[in-house]
Short mmCIF file of the C-alpha atoms (twelve columns), coordinates in Angstrom:
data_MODEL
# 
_entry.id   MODEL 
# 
loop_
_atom_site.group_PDB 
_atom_site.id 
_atom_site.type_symbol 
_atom_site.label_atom_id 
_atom_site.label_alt_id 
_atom_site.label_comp_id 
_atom_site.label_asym_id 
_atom_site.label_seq_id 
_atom_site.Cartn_x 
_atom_site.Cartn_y 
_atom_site.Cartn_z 
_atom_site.pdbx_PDB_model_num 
ATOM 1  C CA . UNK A 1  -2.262 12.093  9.240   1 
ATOM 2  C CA . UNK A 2  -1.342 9.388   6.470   1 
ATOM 3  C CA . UNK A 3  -4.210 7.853   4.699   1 
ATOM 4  C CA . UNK A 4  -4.497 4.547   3.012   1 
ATOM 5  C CA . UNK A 5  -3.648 4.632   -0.465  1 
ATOM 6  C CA . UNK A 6  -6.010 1.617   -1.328  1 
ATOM 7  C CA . UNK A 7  -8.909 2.007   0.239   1 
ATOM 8  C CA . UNK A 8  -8.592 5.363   1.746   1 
ATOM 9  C CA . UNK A 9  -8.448 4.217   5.351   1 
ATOM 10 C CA . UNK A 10 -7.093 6.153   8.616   1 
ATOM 11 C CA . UNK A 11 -6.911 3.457   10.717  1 
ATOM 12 C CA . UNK A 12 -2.850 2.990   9.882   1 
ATOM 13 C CA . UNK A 13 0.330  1.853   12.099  1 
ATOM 14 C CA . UNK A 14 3.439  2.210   11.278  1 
ATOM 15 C CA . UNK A 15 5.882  -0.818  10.437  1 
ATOM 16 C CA . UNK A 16 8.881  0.726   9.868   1 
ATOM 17 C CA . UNK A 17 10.722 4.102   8.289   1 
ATOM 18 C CA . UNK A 18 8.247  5.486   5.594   1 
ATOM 19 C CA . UNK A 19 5.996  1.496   5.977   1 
ATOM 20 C CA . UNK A 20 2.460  1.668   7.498   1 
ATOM 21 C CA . UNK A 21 -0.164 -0.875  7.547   1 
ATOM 22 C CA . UNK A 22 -3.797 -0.282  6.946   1 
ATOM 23 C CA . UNK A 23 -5.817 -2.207  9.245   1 
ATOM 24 C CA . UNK A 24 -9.212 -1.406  6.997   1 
ATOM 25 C CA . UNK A 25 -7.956 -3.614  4.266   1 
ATOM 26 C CA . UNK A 26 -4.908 -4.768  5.265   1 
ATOM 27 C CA . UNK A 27 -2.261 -4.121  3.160   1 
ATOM 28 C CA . UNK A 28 1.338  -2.705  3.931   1 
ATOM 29 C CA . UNK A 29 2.667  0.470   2.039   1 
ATOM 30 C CA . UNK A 30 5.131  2.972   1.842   1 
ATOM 31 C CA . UNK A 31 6.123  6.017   -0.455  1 
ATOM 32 C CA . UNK A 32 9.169  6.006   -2.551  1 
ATOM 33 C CA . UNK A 33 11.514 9.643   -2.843  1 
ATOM 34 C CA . UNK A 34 9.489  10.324  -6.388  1 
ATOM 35 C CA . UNK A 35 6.134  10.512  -4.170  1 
ATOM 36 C CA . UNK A 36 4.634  7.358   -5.895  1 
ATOM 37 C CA . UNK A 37 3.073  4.981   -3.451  1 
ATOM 38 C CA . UNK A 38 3.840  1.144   -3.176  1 
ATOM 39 C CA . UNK A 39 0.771  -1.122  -1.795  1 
ATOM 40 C CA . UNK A 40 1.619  -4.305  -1.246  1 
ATOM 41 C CA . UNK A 41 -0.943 -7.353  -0.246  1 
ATOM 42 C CA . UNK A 42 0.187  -9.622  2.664   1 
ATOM 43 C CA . UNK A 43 -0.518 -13.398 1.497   1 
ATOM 44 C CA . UNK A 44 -1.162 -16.233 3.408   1 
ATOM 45 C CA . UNK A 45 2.447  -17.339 3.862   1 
ATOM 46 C CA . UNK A 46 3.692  -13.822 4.955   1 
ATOM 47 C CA . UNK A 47 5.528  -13.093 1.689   1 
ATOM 48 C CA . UNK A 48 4.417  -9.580  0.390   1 
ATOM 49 C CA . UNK A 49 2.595  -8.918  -3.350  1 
ATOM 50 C CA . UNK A 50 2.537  -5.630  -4.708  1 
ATOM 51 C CA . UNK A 51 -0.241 -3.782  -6.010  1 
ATOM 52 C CA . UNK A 52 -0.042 -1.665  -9.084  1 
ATOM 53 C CA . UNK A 53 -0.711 1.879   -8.460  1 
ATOM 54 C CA . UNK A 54 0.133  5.241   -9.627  1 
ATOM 55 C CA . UNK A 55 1.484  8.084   -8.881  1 
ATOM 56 C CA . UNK A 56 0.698  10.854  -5.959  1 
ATOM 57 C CA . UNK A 57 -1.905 12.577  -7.703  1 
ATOM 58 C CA . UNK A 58 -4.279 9.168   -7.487  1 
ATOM 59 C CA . UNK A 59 -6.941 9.481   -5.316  1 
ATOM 60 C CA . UNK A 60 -7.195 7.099   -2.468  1 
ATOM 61 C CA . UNK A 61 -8.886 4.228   -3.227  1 
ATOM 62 C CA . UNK A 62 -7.877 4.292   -6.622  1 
ATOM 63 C CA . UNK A 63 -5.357 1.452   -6.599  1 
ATOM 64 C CA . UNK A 64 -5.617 -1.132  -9.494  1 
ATOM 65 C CA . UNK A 65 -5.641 -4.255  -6.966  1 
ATOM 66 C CA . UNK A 66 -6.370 -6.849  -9.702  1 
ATOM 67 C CA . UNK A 67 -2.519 -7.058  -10.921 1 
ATOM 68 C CA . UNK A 68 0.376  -8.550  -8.728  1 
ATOM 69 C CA . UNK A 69 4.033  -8.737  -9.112  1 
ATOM 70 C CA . UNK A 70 6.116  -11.109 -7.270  1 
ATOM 71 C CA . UNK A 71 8.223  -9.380  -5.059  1 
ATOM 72 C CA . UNK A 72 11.166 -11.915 -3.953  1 
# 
């Protein structure tokens, strides 16, 4: 079963191939080939933020949430 990598959360659907959304804090993510995860924030106008994180061996809940990139 795939677990949030922000806040730890089960409660996931998936979006897409290799997307999920958390529905416990509500943020989309996926894992690249290198087996580093991508969390991105949904903001108010739909357009995605991502969340700096680490690699696979983070523990869940361990994203760094307070820095955003753009993603265009």
């Amino acid at each position: 079963m795939v677990q949030c990598p922000n806040c730890g959360g089960r409660s996931i659907g998936k979006i897409g191939c290799n997307q999920y959304y958390c529905w416990e804090c509500c943020v989309e993510f996926s894992r690249s080939r290198n087996g580093e995860w991508h969390v991105y924030t949904v903001l108010d106008d739909g357009s995605l933020s991502r969340v700096i994180t680490g690699s696979c061996d983070q523990a869940p809940g361990s994203a760094t949430t307070a820095q955003h990139l753009a993603i265009p």
